[in-house]
C-alpha positions as CSV (number, residue, x, y, z in Angstrom):
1,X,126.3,99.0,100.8
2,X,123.6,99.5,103.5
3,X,122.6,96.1,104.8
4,X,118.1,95.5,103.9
5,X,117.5,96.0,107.8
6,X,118.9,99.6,107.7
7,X,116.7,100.6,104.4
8,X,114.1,102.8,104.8
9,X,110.6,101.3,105.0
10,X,108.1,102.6,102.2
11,X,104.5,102.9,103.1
12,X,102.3,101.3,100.4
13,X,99.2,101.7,102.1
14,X,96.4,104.6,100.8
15,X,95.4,106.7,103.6
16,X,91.7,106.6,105.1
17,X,89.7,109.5,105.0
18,X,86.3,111.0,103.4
19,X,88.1,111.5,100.6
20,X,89.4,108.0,99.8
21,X,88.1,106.1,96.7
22,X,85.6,103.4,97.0
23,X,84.5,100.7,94.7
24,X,81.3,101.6,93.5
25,X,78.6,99.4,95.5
26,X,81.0,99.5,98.7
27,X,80.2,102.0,101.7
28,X,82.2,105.0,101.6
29,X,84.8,105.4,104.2
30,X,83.1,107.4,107.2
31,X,84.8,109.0,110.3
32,X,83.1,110.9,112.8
33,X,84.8,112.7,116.0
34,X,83.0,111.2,118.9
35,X,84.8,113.1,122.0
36,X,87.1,115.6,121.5
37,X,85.2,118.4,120.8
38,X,83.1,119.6,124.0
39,X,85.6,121.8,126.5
40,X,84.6,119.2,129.2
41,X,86.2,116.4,127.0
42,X,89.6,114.9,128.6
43,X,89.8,112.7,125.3
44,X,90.0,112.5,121.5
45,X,87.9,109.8,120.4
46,X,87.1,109.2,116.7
47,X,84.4,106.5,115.2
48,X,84.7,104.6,111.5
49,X,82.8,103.2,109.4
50,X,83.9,101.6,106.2
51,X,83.6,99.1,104.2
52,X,85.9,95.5,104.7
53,X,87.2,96.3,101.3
54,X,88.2,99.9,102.1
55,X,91.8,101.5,101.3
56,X,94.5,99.3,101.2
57,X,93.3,95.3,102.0
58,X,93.2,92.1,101.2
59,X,91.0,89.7,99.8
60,X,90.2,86.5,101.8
61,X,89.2,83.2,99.3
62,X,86.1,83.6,101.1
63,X,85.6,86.6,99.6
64,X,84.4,85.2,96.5
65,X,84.6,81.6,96.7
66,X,82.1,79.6,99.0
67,X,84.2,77.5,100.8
68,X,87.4,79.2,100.1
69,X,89.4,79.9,104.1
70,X,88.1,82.8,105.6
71,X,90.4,85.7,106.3
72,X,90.8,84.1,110.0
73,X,92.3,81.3,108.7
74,X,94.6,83.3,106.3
75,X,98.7,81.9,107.4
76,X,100.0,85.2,108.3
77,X,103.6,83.7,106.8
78,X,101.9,84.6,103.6
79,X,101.8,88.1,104.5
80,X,105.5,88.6,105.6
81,X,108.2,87.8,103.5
82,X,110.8,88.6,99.9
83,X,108.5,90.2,97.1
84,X,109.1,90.9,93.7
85,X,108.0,94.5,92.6
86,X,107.2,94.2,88.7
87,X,107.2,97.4,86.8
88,X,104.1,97.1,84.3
89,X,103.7,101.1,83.7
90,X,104.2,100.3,80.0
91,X,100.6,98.2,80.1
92,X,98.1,100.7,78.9
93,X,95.2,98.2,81.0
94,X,95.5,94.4,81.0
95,X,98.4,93.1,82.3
96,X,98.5,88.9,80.6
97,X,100.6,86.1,81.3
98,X,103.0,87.2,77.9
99,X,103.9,90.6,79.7
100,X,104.7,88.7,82.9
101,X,107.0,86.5,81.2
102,X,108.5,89.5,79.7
103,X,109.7,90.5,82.8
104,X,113.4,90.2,83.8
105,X,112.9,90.0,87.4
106,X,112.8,86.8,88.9
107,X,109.3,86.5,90.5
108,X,109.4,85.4,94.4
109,X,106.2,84.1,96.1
110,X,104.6,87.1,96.5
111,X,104.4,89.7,93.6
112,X,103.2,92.9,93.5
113,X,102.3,94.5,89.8
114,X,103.3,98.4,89.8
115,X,101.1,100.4,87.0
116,X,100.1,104.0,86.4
117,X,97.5,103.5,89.0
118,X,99.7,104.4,91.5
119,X,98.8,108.1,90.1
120,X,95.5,108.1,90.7
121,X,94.4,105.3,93.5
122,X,94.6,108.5,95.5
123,X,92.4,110.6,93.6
124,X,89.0,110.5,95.3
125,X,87.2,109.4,92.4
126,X,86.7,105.4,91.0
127,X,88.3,104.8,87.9
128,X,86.7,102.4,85.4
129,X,89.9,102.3,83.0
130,X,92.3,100.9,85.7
131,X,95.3,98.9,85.1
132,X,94.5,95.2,86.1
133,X,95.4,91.3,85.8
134,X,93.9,89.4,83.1
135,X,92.9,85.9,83.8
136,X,95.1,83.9,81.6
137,X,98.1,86.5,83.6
138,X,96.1,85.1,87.3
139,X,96.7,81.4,86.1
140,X,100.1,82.3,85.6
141,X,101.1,83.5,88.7
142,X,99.6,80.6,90.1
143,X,101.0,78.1,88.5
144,X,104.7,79.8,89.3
145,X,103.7,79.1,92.8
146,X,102.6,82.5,94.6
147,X,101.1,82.9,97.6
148,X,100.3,86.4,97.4
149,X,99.5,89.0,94.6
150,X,98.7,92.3,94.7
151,X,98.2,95.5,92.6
152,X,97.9,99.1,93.1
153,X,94.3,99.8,92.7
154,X,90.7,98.8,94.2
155,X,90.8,95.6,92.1
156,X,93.2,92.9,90.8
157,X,90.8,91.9,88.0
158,X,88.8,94.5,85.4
159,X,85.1,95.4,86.3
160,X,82.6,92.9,85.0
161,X,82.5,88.5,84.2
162,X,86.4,88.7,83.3
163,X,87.5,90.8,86.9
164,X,85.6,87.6,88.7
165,X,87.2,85.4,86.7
166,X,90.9,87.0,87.7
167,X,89.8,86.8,91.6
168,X,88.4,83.1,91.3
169,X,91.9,82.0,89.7
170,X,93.6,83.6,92.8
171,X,91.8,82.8,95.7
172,X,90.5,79.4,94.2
173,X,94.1,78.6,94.7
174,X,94.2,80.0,98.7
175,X,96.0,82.8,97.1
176,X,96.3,86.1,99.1
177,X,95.0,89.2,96.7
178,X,96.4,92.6,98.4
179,X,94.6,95.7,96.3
180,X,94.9,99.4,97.3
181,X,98.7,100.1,96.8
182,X,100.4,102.7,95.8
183,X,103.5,101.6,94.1
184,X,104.7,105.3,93.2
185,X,107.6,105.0,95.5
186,X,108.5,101.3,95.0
187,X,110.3,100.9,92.0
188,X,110.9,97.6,89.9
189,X,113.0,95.0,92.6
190,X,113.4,93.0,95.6
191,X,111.7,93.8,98.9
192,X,110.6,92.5,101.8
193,X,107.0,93.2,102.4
194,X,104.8,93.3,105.7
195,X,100.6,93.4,105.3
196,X,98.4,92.3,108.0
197,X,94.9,92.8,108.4
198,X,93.0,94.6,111.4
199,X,91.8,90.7,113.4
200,X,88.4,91.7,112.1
201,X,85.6,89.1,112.8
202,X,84.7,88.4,109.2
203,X,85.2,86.1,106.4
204,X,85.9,87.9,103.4
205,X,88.7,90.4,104.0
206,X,89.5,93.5,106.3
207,X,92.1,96.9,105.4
208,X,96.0,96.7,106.5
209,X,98.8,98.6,106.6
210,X,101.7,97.8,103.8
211,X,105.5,98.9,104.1
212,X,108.0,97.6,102.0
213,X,111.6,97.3,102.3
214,X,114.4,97.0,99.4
215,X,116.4,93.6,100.2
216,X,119.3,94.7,98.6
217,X,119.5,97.4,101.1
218,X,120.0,100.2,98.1
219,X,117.8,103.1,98.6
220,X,115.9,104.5,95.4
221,X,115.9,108.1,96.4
222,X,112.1,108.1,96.5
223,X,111.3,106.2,99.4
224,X,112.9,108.3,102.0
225,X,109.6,109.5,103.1
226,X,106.8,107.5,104.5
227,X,104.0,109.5,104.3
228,X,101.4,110.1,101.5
229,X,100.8,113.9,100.3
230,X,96.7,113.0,101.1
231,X,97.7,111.7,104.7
């Protein structure tokens, strides 16, 4: 048996483009080749602009909580560490607190919930019917003790009074929400998982790159790459 530091990483993170899905109200993600193109250019110089919420991120308890910690005063320790990856493909859109006790795995402090939005959180287009985490199923994570949850699409909670709801649970509670993933190569177990944000100057939350990597050491047979087809 492979020991977990020689497992291959798995890249969990969406790739930024023009073509990566925004939630609607949020900027699109913009990049423009500054140098690079003029014969006299020595360099290759590009300039973003997105949103703080763009791609893969996380969500700061400032984000929606008034005097929740901004994501400066976020403890990176939450952001490294064992995870549990909980396969809730079989949820046709709210994941609740009874499906999470359902779950044979035993849940570690940070928990990520894998759906069938991993099949489309690269698809260019916002999805309205998205897989997400109902409140009552926020509460219970919280009161197991996370410190991070996360989910493979634009938002942990539906659209609308009961998404808030989900979010305010979370991040009432200082705990980390990570939205963006895609889960399609990280099946049901134990990983260790790495997700820090770009040291952006603002309160509510900024993108970051995700890996995994499977504790037990035991590759999967689907995470040997670590690159996205849109990439």
């Amino acid at each position: 048996m492979k020991n977990s530091a020689e497992a291959p990483l798995i890249d969990i993170s969406i790739s930024l483009s023009a073509r990566t899905v925004t939630y609607p109200g949020d900027p699109n993600v913009v990049i423009e080749t500054i140098k690079g193109d003029d014969p006299g250019d020595v360099a290759l110089v590009h300039k973003f602009c997105m949103g703080s919420h763009s791609g893969t991120h996380i969500d700061a308890p400032a984000h929606m909580i008034r005097e929740g910690n901004a994501l400066q005063k976020i403890d990176l320790n939450k952001l490294i560490g064992p995870c549990s990856v909980v396969d809730c493909t079989d949820c046709e859109q709210a994941i609740d607190a009874d499906r999470i006790r359902k779950s044979k795995l035993p849940l570690r402090t940070r928990v990520l919930l894998r759906t069938r939005n991993s099949e489309i959180i690269s698809g260019g287009e916002f999805r309205r019917d998205f897989v997400h985490l109902t409140p009552d199923g926020a509460s219970f994570l919280a009161e197991r003790g996370v410190c991070l949850v996360g989910i493979d699409y634009l938002s942990i909670g539906a659209s609308g009074p009961a998404g808030v709801e989900t979010h305010r649970q979370l991040l009432s509670r200082d705990i980390v929400i990570l939205e963006g993933l895609d889960l399609s190569r990280a099946l049901e177990g134990e990983y260790d998982l790495i997700c820090l944000p770009l040291k952006l100057d603002v309160p509510d939350g900024a993108p970051v790159r995700a890996v995994l990597r499977r504790l037990d050491g035991i590759s999967t047979g689907r995470e040997e790459q670590d690159t996205h087809p849109d990439s």
